[in-house]
TORPA-545172 format. One record per residue: x, y, z of N, C-alpha, C in turn; residue in one letter. Coordinates in steps of 0.2 Angstrom, whole numbers, plus 5000, padded with zeros to 4 digits. Example, Ala and Ser with C-alpha at 12.3 -4.5 7.8 and 13.67 -1.06 7.14 Angstrom:
<pts>
506649725039506249785039506649845039a 506449895035506849955036506450005039s 
</pts>
This chain:
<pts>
496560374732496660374739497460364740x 497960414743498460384746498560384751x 498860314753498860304762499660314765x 499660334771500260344772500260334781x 500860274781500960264787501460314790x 501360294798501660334800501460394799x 500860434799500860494799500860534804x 500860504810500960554815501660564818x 501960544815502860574816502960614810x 503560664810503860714805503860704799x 504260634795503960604791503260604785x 503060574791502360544789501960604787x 501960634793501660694793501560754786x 502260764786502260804781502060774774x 501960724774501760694767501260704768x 500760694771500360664771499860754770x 500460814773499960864774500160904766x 500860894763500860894756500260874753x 500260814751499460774750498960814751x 498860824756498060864758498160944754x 498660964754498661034752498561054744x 498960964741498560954734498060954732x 497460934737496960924736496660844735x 497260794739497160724736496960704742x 496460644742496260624749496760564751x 496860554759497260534763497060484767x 497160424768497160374772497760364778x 497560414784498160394790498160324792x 498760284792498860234797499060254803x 498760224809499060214814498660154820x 499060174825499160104830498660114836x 498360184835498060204840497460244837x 496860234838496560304836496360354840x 496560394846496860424847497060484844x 497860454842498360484839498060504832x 497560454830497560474823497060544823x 496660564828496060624829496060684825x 496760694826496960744824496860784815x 497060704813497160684807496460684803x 495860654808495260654806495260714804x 494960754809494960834811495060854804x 495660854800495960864793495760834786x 495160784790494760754782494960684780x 495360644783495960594782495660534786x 495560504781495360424783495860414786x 495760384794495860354797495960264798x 496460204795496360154796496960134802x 496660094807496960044812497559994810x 498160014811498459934811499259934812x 499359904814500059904817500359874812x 501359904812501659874805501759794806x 501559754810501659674810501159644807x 500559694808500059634809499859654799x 500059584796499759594790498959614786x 498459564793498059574789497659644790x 497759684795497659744795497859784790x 498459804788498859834783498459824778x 498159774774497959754768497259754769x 497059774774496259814774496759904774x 497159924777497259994775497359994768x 497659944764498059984758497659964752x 496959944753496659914749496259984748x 496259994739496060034735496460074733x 497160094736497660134737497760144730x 497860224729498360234721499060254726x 499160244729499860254730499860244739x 500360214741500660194747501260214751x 501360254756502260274757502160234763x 502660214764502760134772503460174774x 503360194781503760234785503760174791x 504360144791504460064795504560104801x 504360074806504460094813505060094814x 505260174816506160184818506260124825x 506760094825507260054830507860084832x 508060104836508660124837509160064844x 508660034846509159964850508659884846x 508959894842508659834838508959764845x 508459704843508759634846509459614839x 509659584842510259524836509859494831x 510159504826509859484821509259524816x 508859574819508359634819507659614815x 507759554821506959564822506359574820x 506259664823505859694823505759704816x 506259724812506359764803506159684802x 506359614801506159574799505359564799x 504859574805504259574805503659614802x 504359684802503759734798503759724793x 504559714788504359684783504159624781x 504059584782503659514784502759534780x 502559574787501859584788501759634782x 502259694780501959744773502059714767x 502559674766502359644759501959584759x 501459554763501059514760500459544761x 500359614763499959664764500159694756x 500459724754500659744748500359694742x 500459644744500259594737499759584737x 499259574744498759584745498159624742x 498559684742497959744741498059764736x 498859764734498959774725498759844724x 498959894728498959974728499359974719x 499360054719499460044709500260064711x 500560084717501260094718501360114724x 502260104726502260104735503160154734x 502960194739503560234740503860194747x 504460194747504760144754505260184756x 505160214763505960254766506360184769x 506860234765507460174767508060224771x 508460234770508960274772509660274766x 510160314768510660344766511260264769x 511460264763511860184766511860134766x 510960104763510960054765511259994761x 511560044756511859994752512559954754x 512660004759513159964764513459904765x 513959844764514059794768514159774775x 514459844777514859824783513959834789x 514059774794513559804798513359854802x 512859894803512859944808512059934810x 511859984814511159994815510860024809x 510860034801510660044799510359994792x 510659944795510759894790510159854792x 509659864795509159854797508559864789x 508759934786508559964782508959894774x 509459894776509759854769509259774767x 509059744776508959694777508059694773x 507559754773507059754770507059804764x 507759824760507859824753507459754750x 508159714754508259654749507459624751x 507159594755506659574756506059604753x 506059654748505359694743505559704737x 506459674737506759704728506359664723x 506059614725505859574719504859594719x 504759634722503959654724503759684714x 503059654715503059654707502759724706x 502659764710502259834710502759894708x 502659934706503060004705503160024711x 504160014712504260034721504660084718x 504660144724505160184726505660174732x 506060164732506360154738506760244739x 506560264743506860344746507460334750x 507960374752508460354752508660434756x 508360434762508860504764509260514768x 509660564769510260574771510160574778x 510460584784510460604790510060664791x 509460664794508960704798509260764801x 509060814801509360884803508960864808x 508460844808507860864816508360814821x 508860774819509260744825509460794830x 509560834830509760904832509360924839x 508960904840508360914844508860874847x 508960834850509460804855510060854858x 510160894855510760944856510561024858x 509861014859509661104860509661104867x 509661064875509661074879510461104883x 510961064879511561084881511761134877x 511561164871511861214865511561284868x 510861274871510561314874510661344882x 510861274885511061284891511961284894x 512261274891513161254891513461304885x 513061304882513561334875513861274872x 513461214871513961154872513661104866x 513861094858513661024856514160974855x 514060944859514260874859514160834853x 514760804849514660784844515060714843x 514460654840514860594838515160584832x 514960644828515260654823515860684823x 516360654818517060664819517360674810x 517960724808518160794811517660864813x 517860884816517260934819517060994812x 517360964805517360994803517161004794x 517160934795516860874789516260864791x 516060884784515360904782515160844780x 514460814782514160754778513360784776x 513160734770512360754768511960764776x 511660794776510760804778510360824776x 509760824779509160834776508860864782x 507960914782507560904785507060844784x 506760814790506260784788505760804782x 505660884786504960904779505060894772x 505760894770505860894764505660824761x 506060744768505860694765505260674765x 504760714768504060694769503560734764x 504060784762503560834754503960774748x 504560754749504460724742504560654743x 504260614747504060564745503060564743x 502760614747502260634744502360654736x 502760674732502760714725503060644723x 503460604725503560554721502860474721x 502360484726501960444725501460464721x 501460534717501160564712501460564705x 501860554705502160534700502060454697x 502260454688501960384687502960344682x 502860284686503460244684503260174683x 503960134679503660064683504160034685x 504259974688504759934692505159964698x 505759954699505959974705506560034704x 506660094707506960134708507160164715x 507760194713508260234721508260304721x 507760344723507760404725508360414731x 508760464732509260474737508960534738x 508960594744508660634745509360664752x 509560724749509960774755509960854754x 510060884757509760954760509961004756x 510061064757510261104750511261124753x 511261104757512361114758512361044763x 513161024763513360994769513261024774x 513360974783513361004788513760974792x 514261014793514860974799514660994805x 514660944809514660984818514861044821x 515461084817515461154817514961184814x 514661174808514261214806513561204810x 513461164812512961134817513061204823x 513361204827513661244832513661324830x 513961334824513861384823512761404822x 512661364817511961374816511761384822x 511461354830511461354835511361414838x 512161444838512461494841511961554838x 511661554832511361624829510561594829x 510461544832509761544833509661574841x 509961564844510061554852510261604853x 510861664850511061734851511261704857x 511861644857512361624862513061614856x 513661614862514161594859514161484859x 514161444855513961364856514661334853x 514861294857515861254853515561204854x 515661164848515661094845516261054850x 515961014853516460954856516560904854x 516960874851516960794850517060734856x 516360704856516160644862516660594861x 517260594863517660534863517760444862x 517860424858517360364854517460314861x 517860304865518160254870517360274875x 517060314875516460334880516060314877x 516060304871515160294866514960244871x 515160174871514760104873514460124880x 514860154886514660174891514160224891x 514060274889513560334887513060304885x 513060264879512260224877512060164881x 512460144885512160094888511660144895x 512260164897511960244904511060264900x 510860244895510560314890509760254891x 510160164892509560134892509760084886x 510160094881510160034877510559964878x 510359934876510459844878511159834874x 511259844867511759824864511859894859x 512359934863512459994857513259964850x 513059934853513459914845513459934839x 512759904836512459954829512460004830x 512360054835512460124837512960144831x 513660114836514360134837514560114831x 514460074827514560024819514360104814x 513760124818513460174810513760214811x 513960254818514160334816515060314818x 515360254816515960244812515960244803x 515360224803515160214795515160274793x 514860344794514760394792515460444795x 515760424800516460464800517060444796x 516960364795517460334790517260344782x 516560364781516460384775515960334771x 516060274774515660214769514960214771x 514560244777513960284774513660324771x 513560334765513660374760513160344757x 512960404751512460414744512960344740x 512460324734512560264732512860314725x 512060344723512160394716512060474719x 511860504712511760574714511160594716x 511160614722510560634726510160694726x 509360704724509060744723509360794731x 509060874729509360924734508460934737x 508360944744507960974747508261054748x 507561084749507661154750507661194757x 507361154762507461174769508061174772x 508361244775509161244776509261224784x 509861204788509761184794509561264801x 509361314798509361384802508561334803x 508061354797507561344797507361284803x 507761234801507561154804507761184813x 508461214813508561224822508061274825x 507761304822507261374825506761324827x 506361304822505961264824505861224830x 506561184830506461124835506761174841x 507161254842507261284847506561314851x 
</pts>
């Protein structure tokens, strides 16, 4: 049996539907059973439990031959990150609990970072599982193409992507989701021991030009990449709803200044960004 949180996001999802296609059976977590229906529908043990609460987790993850733990995204974390503190809190005394025979963990592209950002969220529950006695994969992907899906109403409707990213023309890693949710699925299939850092980015760079141009030949519109002025970010996230865009504003300096960045050499996924903008267009 492998169990896989988070299945009902992009992520999760595709792991979990890799798995199924192998022929391996599946345990979906989630928070709702509702949401999980769909999932049943598909033959997939459904268990209950929210990523805080320990002792539910350690009734999902019990019997488990493999685990992938997709931490609840935060995007306006409180001071200090809370939230990341409590999910990892409650999975690794669920993980020692249940004692699955290995655990694949999405981490991000970065986190080995010092300087802080909103990503470092991810760094804070590295270090909190580095010493876990069980065969971890820590996965490690680069910037999500599906971010994109923020940018198709103005690309589609303006001709127009707005980009935080800076020069309009410097390329950085990404990825599709599907790729990082097919190979964390193929890496909980696989057999290792102790701890390792899978990195995970797309098959080319992608600069907000090429972003733009990609756009432009799905949409069969002309689309010019703009760059969002950094002196507007704090006002713009706050207008958006968030309480403290600081880590926001911290990470995507980190990824223009450079020091977000792969650690080592990072495996290549196969889904290119045409694929990934069709999709979400």
């Amino acid at each position: 049996m492998f169990v896989v949180t988070g299945i009902t996001g992009r992520v999760g999802g595709a792991a979990a539907r890799r798995l199924l296609e192998a022929g391996l059976p599946v345990r979906g977590v989630v928070r709702d059973a509702a949401k999980g229906a769909a999932w049943a529908e598909r033959s997939c043990e459904i268990a209950l439990a929210a990523m805080d609460d320990a002792e539910a987790l350690t009734k999902a993850f019990a019997g488990a031959e493999g685990v992938f733990i997709v931490p609840p995204p935060v995007f306006d974390p409180q001071p200090g990150f809370p939230e990341a503190r409590a999910t990892v809190a409650a999975v690794r005394q669920a993980l020692e609990a249940a004692q699955p025979a290995k655990v694949v963990w999405l981490s991000t592209v970065g986190a080995q970072a010092g300087q802080p950002n909103l990503l470092s969220q991810h760094t804070l529950m590295e270090a909190a599982i580095a010493d876990l006695t069980l065969p971890l994969t820590i996965l490690r992907p680069a910037w999500f193409m599906d971010n994109a899906m923020w940018d198709v109403p103005a690309a589609r409707d303006e001709g127009v992507l707005r980009s935080f990213l800076a020069p309009l023309d410097r390329g950085i890693p990404m990825v599709a989701s599907k790729d990082v949710g097919e190979t964390a699925a193929d890496l909980l299939r696989e057999i290792w021991t102790g701890k390792r850092i899978v990195e995970l980015e797309g098959p080319a760079m992608v600069s907000p030009n090429d972003l733009a141009a990609a756009f432009a030949q799905v949409l069969a519109r002309s689309v010019e990449a703009q760059i969002v002025p950094r002196e507007t970010w704090g006002g713009l996230f706050r207008d958006q709803g968030m309480a403290d865009p600081l880590p926001r504003i911290q990470m995507l300096d980190g990824f223009n200044e450079g020091w977000l960045t792969f650690e080592g050499q990072p495996r290549a996924g196969a889904t290119d960004l045409d694929a990934v903008l069709r999709a979400l267009v």
